[in-house]
N, C-alpha and C positions, 0 to 999 in steps of 0.2 A: 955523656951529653948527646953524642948522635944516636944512641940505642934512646935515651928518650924523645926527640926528635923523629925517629921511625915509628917509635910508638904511637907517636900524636898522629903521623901521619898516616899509621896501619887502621886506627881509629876512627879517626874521620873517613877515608875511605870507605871504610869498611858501613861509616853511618851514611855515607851516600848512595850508598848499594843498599842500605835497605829498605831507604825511604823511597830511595826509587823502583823496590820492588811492591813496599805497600802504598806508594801511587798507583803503580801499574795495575796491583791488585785488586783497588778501591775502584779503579776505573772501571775494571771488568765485574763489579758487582754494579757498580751503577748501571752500567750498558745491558747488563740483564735484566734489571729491574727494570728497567723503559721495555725492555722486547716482552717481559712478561705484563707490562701496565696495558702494552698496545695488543697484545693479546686477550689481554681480559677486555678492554673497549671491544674489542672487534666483534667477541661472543654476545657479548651483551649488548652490543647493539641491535637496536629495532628487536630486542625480544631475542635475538636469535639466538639456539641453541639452550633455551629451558621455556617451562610451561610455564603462563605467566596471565594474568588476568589483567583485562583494558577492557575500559567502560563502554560499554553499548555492542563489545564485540565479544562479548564471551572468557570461555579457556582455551586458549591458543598456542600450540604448539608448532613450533617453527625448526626444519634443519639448519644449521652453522648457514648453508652456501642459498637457501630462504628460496629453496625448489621446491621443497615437500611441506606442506600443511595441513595439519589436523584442528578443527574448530566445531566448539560446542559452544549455541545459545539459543534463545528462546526467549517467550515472554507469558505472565499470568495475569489474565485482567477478571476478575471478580466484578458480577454486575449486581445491582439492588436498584429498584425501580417500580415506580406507583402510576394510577389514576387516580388524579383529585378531580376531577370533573370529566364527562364525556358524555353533551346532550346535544340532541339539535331535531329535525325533523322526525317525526316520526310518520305510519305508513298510513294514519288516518290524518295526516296533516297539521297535526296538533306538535308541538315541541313538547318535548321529557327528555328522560336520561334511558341514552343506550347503553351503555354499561356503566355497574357500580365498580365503586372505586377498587382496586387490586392492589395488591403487591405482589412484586414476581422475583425472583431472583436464578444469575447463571454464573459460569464459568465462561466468558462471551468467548474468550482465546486462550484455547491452553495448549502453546506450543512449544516445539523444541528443534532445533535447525542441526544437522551435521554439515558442513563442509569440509571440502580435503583438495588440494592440490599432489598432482602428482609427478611433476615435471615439465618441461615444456611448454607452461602456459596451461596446461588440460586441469581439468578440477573439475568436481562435483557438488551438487548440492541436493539437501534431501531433508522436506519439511515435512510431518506430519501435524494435524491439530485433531486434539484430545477433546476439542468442544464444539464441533461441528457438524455437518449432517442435513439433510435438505429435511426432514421430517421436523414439525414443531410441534407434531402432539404427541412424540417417542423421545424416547433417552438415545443421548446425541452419539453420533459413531463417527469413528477416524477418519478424515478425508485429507486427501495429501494435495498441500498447495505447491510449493517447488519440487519436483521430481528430476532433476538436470542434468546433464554433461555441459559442460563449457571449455571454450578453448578462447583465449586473449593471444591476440594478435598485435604486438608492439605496432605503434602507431597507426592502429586498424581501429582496435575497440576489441570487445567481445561478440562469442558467436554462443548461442545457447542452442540445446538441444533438448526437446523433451515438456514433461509438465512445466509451466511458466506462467506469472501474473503476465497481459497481453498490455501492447504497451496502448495508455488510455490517458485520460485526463491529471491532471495537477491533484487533484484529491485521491484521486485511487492510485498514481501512482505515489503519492507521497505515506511511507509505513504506517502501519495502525500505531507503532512504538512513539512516533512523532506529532500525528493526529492533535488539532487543540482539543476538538469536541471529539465526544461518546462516538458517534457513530457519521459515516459521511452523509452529505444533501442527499434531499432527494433525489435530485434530476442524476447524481450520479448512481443510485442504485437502481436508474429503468435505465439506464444507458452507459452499463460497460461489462465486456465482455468474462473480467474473473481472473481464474486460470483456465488455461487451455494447452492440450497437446501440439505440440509443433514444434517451430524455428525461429531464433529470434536476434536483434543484433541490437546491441548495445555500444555506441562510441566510447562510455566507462573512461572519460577521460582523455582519449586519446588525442583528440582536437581541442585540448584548453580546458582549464577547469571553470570555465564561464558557462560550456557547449554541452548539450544534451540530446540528443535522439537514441529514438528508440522504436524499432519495427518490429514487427512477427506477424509471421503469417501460421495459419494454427487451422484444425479440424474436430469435430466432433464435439460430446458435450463437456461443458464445463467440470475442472477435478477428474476428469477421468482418467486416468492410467492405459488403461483400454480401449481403442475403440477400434469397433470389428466392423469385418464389411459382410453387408448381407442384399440378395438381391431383390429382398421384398417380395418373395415367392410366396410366404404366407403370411402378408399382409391384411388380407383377410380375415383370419382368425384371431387376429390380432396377438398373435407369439413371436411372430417376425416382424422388428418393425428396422428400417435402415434411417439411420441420424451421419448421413454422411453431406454433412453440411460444413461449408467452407469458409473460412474468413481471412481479413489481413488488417494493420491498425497500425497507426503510426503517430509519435509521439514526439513533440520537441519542445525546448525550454532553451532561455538565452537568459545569463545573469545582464542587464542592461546598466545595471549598478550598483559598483563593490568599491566601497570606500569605508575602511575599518577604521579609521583615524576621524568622520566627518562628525562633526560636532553640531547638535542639535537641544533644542529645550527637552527633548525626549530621553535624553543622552546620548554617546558615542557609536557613532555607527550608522552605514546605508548602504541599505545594499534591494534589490530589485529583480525580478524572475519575471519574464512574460512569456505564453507559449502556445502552442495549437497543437489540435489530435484529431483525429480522422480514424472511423473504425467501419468497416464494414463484414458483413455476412451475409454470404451466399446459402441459400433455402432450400431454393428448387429442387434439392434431390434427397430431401429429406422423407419420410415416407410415415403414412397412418392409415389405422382405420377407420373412417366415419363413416356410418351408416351402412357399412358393408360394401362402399364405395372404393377397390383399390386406386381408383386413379386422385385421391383425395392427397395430393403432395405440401409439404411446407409447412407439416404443424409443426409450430412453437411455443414453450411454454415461455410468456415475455417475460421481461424481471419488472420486479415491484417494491416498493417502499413502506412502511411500516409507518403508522401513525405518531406522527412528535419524532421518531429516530426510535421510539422504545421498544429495545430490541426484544424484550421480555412480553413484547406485547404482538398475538398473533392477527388483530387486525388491518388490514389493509387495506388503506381507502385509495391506494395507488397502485391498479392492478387491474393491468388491460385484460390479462387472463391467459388461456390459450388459445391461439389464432391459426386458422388454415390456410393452407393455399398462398401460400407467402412467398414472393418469389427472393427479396430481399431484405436487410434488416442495415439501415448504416444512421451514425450520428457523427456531429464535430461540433467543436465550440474554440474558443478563447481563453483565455485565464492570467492570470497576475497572482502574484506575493512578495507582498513590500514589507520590509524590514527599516526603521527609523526608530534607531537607538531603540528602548525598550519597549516601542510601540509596536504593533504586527497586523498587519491589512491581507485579507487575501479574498478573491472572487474567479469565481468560472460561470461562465453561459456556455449552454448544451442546444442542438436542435436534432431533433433525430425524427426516423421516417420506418415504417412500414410499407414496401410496396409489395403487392400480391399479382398471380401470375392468371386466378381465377377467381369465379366469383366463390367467396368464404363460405357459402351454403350450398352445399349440397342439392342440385337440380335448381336452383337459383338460374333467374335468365336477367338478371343484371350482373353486371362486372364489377365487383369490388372498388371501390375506390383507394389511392393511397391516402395513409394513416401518418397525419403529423403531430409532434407533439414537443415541447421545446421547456424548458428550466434552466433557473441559475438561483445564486445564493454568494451571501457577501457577508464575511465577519471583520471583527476588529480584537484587539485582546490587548493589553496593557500586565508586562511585566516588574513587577517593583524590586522584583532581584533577580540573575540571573541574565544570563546572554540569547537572545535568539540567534541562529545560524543559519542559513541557505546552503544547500550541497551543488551548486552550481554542476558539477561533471553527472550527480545522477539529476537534476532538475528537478528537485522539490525541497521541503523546508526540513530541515536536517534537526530541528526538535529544540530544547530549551537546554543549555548549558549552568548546571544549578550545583552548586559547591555543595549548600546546605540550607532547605528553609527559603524557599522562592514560592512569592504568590502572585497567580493573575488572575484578574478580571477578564470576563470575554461575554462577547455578543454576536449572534448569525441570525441570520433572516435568509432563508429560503422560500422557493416557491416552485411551483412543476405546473405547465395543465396538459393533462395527457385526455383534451376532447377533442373531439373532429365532430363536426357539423355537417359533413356531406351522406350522402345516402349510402346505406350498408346495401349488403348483395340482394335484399330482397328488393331495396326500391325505396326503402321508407324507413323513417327511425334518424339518430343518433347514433355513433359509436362512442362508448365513454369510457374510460379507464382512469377517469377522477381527477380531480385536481384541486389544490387546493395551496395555503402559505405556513410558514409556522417559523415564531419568532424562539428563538433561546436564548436564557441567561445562566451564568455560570462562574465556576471561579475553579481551577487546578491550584492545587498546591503541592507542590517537590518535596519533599523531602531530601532528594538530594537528584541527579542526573537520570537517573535507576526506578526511583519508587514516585508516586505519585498520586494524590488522589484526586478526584475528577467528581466535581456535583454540579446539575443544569436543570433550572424549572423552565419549560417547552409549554408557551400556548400554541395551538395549532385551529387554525380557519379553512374548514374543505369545503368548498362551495359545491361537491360533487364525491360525495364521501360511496367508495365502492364495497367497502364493509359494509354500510348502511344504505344498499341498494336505490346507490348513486342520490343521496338526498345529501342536503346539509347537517354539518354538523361542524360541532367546536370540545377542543379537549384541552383539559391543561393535564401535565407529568410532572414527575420528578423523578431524577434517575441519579445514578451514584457508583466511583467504580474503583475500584484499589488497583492500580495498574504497577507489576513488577515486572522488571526485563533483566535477562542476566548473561 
């Protein structure tokens, strides 16, 4: 009896010893299991530690500790675009048609971005575009828009280095990838500076993601990579010419109202951007030749506008031209974009100024007058599916959030008058570089975040049309665009 008795209790013992070892054992698999769950969370978090593809941002490659970055993206916009009409004054004062109808087609943007972090905040950026080129009657050549070094400064902002868009108004600093219509206003293409070489600083968030500024001060011509200094020794022969011309710009944006939750007939959501920009450029030591005259300083060739926005189209009834003896070139304006649930509002006023240092002609014994000239433009756009968004920390509209299958209506009315009335250097005359309004209708439709197609019928009224040797004239277009971003 007591040998069974020992048994029982050799047995049971012996069964407590082992469930207490496969508890202990079970414990230690579970406890591994959690260090490997939280190990997989940790890599995969924010991407880190494989390539991995996000909408709007490319193929992104990230290290585990999110120091080092390697990023490829880009965008492909295909253009198609007509003359249905283009008549008005002609040069015996009778009205007809100045050009017959066209069709034109391009590749308006064909580009491709690298970026890279390298530690410590420092990173680079490096755009070139495959459909660009200042010539419009040659086959287009590579011009490079971001060329950069950057360094981010915790709680500073960024500091940029190098080729860079200059910080400018609401339209040109808001992406072409975001853009509602084809092409921006006019008044913003005679009044902003591009890219340009230099320094620049971005707060990038670091003050609120409400808060937006944005400065650089920059040199030489636009896109350029290069720019050398020369003393204008052989200005004269016109092989030496020095473009050592100077500017600085500056750009701000405040969201005034972010209310994701606010409930309207429009539907959910409000949110609001208002902002000012200031650009100047210094002339004076710009150098040319005119008439064999080396002391002839400040030529610049000004910027110009394209008839309706059609970029396929090389008319330009907005187009002061090139100008002499310019001692400076500066403009500022205003701007707004309002977001109310699926409705979208946005406008900017521009006024900008030419002041010159001498009289623009050549032995001329008048003094030049300053050259003003001022535009704005105001659209409206109506979403039926789909989210608008505002980027409050860069301060512009951050584009349409579209699953699959979003369409909008849109409408813009612009206008520009680039005339002045006071006397040119000889004494007598007008200085004219056109002006005129032009209304557009339109509708994008998404396909999803990414793809999108873009169609706009443009009538345009130039009461001072500079393709048509400053007479009136009226045109209607139509234009059309397949816009991919990847």
């Amino acid at each position: 009896m007591k040998k069974l008795y020992s048994g029982i209790a050799i047995m049971a013992v012996s069964g407590l010893i082992t469930n207490a070892k496969a508890q202990d054992v079970g414990a230690q698999i579970d406890a591994l299991q959690n260090e490997i769950l939280k190990m997989k969370q940790e890599m995969n978090k924010g991407g880190k530690g494989k390539a991995y593809f996000e909408k709007g941002k490319g193929l992104r490659v990230k290290s585990t500790d999110g120091k080092y970055m390697f990023q490829i993206k880009g965008r492909i916009m295909y253009d198609i675009g007509g003359i249905l009409d283009y008549d008005g004054t002609l040069a015996d004062g009778s009205t007809g048609t100045i050009t017959e109808g066209g069709l034109g087609s391009e590749f308006r943007r064909l580009r491709f971005t690298l970026k890279g972090e390298v530690g410590n905040g420092w990173g680079f950026a490096f755009q070139p575009d495959l459909a660009d080129g200042g010539d419009d009657l040659a086959d287009r050549t590579v011009i490079f828009k971001d060329a950069l070094i950057y360094k981010k400064i915790k709680g500073v902002g960024k500091l940029t280095f190098g080729n860079q868009k200059a910080a400018a108004g609401l339209y040109e600093n808001t992406s072409s990838n975001n853009l509602i219509f084809m092409e921006r206003p006019m008044h913003n293409e005679t009044m902003n500076f591009g890219h340009r070489a230099g320094i620049g600083y971005d707060t990038s968030g670091a003050f609120g993601k409400r808060f937006h500024l944005k400065a650089t001060v920059f040199h030489g011509m636009e896109s350029a990579i290069e720019q050398n200094i020369s003393d204008g020794s052989n200005a004269i022969t016109g092989t030496e010419k020095n473009n050592e011309s100077y500017g600085a710009s500056v750009a701000t944006q405040y969201q005034i109202l972010n209310d994701k939750k606010y409930e309207s007939f429009f539907g959910t959501g409000l949110s609001a951007l208002v902002g000012f920009h200031f650009g100047y450029l210094d002339l004076s030591n710009t150098d040319t030749d005119v008439g064999g005259d080396r002391n002839a300083l400040g030529r610049y060739d000004t910027n110009s506008s394209r008839a309706n926005g059609l970029h396929t189209l090389v008319d330009k009834p907005i187009d002061l031209g090139d100008e002499n003896n310019l001692k400076n070139h500066h403009f500022f304006g205003p701007q707004y974009s309002f977001i109310l649930g699926q409705f979208f509002s946005q406008a900017e006023y521009q006024v900008g100024k030419y002041e010159y240092s001498a009289p623009n002609t050549i032995g001329a014994q008048f003094a030049e007058e300053d050259f003003d000239f001022h535009g704005g433009s105001i659209s409206i756009a109506y979403a039926f599916d789909g989210k608008f968004k505002h980027s409050g920390k860069k301060g512009a509209l951050g584009g349409l959030k579209c699953k699959r299958h979003c369409f909008m209506p849109k409408y813009q009315y612009e206008f520009i008058d680039q005339t002045d009335h006071d006397t040119n250097a000889t004494g007598t005359g007008n200085r004219n570089g056109g002006s005129g309004e032009a209304h557009t209708f339109g509708f994008n439709h998404y396909f999803n975040s990414n793809v999108r197609l873009m169609a706009e019928y443009t009538f345009g009224d130039y009461g001072s049309d500079n393709s048509n040797a400053m007479r009136e004239s009226e045109m209607s277009s139509i234009q059309a665009r397949l816009h991919l971003k990847y």
